[in-house]
C-alpha positions as CSV (number, residue, x, y, z in Angstrom):
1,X,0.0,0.0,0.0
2,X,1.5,3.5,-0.9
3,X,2.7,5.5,1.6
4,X,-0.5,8.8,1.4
5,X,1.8,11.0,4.4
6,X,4.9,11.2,2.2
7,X,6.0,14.3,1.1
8,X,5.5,14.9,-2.7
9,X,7.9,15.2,-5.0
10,X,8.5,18.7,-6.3
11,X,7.3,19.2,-9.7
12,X,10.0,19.4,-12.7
13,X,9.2,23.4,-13.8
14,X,9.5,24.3,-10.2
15,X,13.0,23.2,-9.5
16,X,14.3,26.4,-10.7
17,X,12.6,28.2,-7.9
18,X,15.1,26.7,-5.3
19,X,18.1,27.6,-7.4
20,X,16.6,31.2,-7.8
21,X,16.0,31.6,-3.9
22,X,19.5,30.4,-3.4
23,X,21.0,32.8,-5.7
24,X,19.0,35.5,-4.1
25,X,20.7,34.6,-0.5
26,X,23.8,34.5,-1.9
27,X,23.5,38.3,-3.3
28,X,21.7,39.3,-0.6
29,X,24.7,37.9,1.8
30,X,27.2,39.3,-0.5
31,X,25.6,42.8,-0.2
32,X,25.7,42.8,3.1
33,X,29.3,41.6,3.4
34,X,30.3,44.9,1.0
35,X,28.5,47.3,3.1
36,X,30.0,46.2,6.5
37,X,33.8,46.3,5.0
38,X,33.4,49.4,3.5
39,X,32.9,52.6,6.5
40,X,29.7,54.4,4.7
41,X,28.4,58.2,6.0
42,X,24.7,58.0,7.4
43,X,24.0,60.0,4.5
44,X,24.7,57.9,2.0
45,X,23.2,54.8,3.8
46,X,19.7,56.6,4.2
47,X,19.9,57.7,0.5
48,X,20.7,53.7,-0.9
49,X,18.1,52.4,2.2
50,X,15.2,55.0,0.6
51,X,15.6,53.8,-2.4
52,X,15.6,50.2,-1.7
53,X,12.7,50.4,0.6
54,X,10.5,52.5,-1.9
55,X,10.1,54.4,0.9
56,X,9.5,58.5,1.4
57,X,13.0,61.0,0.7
58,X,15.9,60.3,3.3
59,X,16.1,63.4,5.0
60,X,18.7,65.5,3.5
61,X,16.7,64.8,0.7
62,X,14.1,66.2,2.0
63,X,16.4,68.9,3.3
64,X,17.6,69.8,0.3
65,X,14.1,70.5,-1.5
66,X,13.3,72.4,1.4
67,X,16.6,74.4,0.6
68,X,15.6,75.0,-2.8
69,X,11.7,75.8,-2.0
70,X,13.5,78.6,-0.2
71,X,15.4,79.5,-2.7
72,X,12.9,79.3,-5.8
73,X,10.4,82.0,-3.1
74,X,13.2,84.1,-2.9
75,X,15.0,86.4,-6.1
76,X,17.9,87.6,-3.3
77,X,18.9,84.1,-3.2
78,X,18.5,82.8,-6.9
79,X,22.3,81.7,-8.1
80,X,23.5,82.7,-4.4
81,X,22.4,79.4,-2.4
82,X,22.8,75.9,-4.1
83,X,22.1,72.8,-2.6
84,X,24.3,69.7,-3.6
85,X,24.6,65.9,-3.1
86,X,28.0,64.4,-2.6
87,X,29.5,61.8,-0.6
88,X,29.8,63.3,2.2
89,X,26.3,64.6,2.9
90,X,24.2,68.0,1.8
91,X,26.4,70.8,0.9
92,X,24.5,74.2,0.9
93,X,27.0,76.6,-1.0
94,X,26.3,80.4,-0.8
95,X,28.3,82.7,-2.8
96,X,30.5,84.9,-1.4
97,X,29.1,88.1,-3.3
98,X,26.0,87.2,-0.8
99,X,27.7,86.7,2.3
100,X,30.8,89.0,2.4
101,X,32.2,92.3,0.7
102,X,35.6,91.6,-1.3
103,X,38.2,90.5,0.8
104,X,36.5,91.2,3.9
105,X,35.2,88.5,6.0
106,X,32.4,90.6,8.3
107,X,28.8,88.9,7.2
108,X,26.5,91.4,5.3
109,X,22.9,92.2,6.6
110,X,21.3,90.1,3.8
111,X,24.0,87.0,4.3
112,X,22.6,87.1,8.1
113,X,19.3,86.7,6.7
114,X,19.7,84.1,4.3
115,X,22.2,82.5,6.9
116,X,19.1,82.3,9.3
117,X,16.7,81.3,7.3
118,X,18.6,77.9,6.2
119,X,19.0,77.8,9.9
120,X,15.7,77.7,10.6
121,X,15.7,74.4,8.3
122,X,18.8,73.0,9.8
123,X,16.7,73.0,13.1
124,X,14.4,70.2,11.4
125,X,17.2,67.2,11.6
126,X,18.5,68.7,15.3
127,X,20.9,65.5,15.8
128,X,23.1,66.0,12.3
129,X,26.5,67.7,12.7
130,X,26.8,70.6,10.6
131,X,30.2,71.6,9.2
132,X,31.3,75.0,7.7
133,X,33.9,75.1,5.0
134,X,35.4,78.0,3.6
135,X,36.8,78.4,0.0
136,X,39.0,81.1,-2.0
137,X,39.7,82.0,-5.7
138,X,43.5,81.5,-6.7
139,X,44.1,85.3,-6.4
140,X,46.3,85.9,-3.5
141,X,45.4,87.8,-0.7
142,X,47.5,90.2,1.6
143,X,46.2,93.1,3.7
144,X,46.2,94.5,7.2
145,X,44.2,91.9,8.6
146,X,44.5,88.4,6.4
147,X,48.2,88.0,4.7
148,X,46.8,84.9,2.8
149,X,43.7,83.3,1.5
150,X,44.1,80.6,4.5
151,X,43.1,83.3,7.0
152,X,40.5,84.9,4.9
153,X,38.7,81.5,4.4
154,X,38.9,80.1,7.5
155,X,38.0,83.7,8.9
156,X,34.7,83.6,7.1
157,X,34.1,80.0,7.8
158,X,34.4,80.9,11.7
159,X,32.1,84.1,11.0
160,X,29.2,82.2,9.4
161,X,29.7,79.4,11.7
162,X,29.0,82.1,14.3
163,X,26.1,83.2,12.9
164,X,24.5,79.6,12.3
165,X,24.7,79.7,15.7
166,X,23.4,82.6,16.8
167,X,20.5,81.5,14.3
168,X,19.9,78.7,17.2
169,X,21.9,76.2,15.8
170,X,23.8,74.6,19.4
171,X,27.5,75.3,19.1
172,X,28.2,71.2,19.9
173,X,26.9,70.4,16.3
174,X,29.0,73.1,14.2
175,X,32.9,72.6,13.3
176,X,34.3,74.7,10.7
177,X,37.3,74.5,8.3
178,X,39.2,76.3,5.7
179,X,40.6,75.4,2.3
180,X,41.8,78.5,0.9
181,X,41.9,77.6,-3.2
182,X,43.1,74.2,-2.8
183,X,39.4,72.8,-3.9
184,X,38.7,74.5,-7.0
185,X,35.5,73.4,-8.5
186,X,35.9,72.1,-12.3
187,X,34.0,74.6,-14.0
188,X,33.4,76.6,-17.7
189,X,33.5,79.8,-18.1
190,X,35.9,83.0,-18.3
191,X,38.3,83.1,-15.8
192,X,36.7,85.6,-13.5
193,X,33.5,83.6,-14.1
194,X,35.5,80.4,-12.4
195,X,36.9,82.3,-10.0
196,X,33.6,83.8,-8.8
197,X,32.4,80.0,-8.7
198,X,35.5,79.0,-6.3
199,X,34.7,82.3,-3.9
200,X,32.3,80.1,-1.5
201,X,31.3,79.1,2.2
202,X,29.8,75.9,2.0
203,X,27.4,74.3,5.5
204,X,27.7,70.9,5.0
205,X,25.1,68.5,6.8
206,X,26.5,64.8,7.0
């Protein structure tokens, strides 16, 4: 008499299904092997995570488009305030026409403004660390009070720093650095066109 509590035998066309799940584990396993031997920045683990998922923005997505919402309401700030994606984080680049008069580091009445107004978004992700970099053309600099484009950059990186936080930002998430004209962005143009590109303060969120 056959056996009727044996297990039946799996049916020829559905034999690929096991090799299939197995190949899945193994890619799945092999993923996960590459992202813990590799360090990876929050940002960039929210922004490969959201997009796995399906899932709404990461937030510095979400940052960013409020960034440029403020920017598109606003004609003082059109081509002044750019919000970028890079590997490490959100970088929110103003201009230094906007921010400071030439080769003076005191922050202008309007740079305040726009200044507190991106820190009144900054206040939506509280726990990020914010980081102010300043940035130079390749002209050299020498005056009475900076005698080369290190001072002057990290000068106005301290400055707007300063005024993030007295925007509210809490001093224990802000760090600033300075790298004169040693990061030059690659871009076209005339000469004074590239160098008015490279004459930046950038507040990056990570």
């Amino acid at each position: 008499m056959d056996d009727l509590t044996a297990p039946a035998e799996p049916q020829q066309d559905e034999l690929w299904l096991i090799s299939y799940a197995d190949l899945l584990s193994l890619l799945v396993g092999f993923f996960i092997m590459i992202i813990a031997a590799v360090p990876m920045r929050q940002a960039t683990f929210e922004r490969i995570a959201a997009a796995i998922s399906g899932s709404k923005s990461a937030p510095l997505q979400q940052l960013r488009e409020r960034v440029e919402d403020l920017v598109a309401k606003s004609p003082e700030l059109r081509d002044r305030v750019i919000a970028r994606d890079d590997a490490e984080g959100l970088g929110i680049e103003f201009k230094d026409a906007l921010l400071f008069d030439s080769g003076s580091a005191d922050v202008r009445p309007e740079g305040r403004r726009a200044i507190g107004e991106v820190a009144r978004l900054l206040g939506t992700l509280p726990a990020r660390p914010v980081l102010v970099e300043g940035h130079t053309d390749e002209v050299p600099i020498r005056t009475a009070h900076f005698h080369s484009n290190w001072e002057l950059s990290s000068q106005r990186a301290i400055n707007v720093l300063a005024a993030l936080e007295g925007s509210g930002i809490p001093r224990e998430r802000l760090s600033a650095r300075a790298f004169a004209d040693t990061r030059p962005r690659d871009v076209q143009g005339t000469i004074e066109e590239r160098r008015l590109a490279n004459r930046r303060v950038v507040v990056r969120v990570e």
